[in-house]
C-alpha positions in Angstrom: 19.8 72.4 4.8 18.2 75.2 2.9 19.4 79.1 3.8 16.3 81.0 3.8 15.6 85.2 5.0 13.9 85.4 8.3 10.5 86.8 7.2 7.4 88.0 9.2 4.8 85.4 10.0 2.6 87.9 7.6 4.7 87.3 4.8 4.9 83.9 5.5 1.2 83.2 5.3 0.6 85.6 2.3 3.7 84.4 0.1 2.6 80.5 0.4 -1.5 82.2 0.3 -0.5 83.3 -3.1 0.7 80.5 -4.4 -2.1 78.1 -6.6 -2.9 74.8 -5.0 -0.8 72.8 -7.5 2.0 75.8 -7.1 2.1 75.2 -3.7 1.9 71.5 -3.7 5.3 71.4 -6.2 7.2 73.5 -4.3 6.6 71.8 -0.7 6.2 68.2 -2.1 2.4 67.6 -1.0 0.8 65.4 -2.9 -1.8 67.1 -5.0 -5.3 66.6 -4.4 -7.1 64.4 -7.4 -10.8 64.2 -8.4 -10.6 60.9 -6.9 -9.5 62.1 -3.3 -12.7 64.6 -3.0 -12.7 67.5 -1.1 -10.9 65.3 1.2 -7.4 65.9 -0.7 -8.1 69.5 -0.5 -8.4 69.5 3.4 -5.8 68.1 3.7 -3.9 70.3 1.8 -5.5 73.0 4.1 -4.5 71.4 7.0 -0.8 71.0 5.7 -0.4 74.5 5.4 -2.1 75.8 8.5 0.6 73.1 10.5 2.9 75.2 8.4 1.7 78.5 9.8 2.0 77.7 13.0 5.4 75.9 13.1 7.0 79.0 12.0 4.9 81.3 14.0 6.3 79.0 16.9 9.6 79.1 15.7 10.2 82.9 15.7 8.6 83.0 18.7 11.6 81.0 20.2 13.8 82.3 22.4 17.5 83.6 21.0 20.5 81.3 22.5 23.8 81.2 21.9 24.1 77.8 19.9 21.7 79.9 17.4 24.6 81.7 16.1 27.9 79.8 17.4 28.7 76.0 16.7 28.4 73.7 13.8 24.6 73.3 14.5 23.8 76.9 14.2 20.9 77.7 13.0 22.3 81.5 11.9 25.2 80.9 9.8 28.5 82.9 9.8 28.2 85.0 13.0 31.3 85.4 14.8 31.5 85.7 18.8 32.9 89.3 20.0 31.8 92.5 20.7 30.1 95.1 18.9 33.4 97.4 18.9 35.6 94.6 18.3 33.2 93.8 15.2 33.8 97.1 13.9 37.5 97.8 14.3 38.5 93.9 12.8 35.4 94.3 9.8 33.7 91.5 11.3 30.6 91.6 8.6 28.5 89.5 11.3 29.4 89.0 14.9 27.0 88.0 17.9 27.7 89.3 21.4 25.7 87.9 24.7 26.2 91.0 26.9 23.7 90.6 29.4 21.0 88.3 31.2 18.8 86.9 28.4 19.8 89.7 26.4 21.8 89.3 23.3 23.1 91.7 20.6 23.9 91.2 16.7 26.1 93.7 14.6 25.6 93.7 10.8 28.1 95.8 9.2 26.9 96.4 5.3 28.7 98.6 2.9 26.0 101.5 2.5 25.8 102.9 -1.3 28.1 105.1 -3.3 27.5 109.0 -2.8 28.1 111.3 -5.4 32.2 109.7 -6.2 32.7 108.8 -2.5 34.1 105.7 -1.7 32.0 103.1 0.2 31.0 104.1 3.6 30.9 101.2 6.1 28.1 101.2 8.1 26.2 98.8 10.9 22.6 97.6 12.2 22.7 96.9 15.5 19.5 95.1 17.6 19.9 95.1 21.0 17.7 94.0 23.7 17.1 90.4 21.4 15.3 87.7 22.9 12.7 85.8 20.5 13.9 85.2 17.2 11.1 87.2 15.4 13.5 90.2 16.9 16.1 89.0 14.1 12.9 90.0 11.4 14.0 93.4 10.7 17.9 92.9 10.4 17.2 90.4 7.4 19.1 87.5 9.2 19.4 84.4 7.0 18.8 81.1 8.8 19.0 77.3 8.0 15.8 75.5 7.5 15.8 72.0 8.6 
């Protein structure tokens, strides 16, 4: 398994878009189109990552469960069950918290940056109302690719 940053299907599409056929065939192991394989070898490099796009696209769109974030399958590593307050008061850096119907919550505390000789401030990004994954976008959730 491979821990990658949730990203928006935009930036998705444009990072692999960037990349040169041979760039992008190294780095997802597709074999490379040859002079003998025609335009042929180039469709199908085409239709590799269009599959691509929309396997992602249909993974954010999933909706958020608990065995995301909790269990040894999680997809979202290192989040610990509790509340948002308990999170807070015991330092949890990443806890998850299913406090309603369909509705989850996530608490990311992060230290926020040194100001002017103060000591670290501890602060916390909090996303309520969750239910696809692509909600997790903005919080710069990690997940593991499979």
């Amino acid at each position: 398994m491979t821990k990658k940053k949730l990203i928006s299907v935009l930036d998705y599409i444009l990072d692999i878009d960037w990349l040169t056929t041979k760039e992008f065939c190294s780095k997802y192991n597709v074999p490379a189109p040859t002079i003998k394989g025609g335009v042929n070898d180039f469709l199908q490099v085409d239709a590799i990552k269009q599959k691509m796009f929309v396997e992602y696209a249909k993974f954010l769109n999933k909706n958020i469960t608990e065995d995301m974030f909790i269990g040894e399958n999680a997809i979202f590593p290192d989040f610990v069950k509790c509340s948002q307050k308990d999170a807070a008061i015991k330092g949890i850096s990443k806890s998850f918290d299913n406090f309603g119907k369909n509705e989850f919550s996530i608490t990311i505390l992060r230290l926020s940056g040194k100001e002017y000789g103060q000591k670290d401030k501890l602060s916390y990004v909090t996303s309520y109302h969750l239910k696809k994954i692509n909600d997790l976008v903005k919080d710069g959730v990690y997940y593991n690719e499979r």
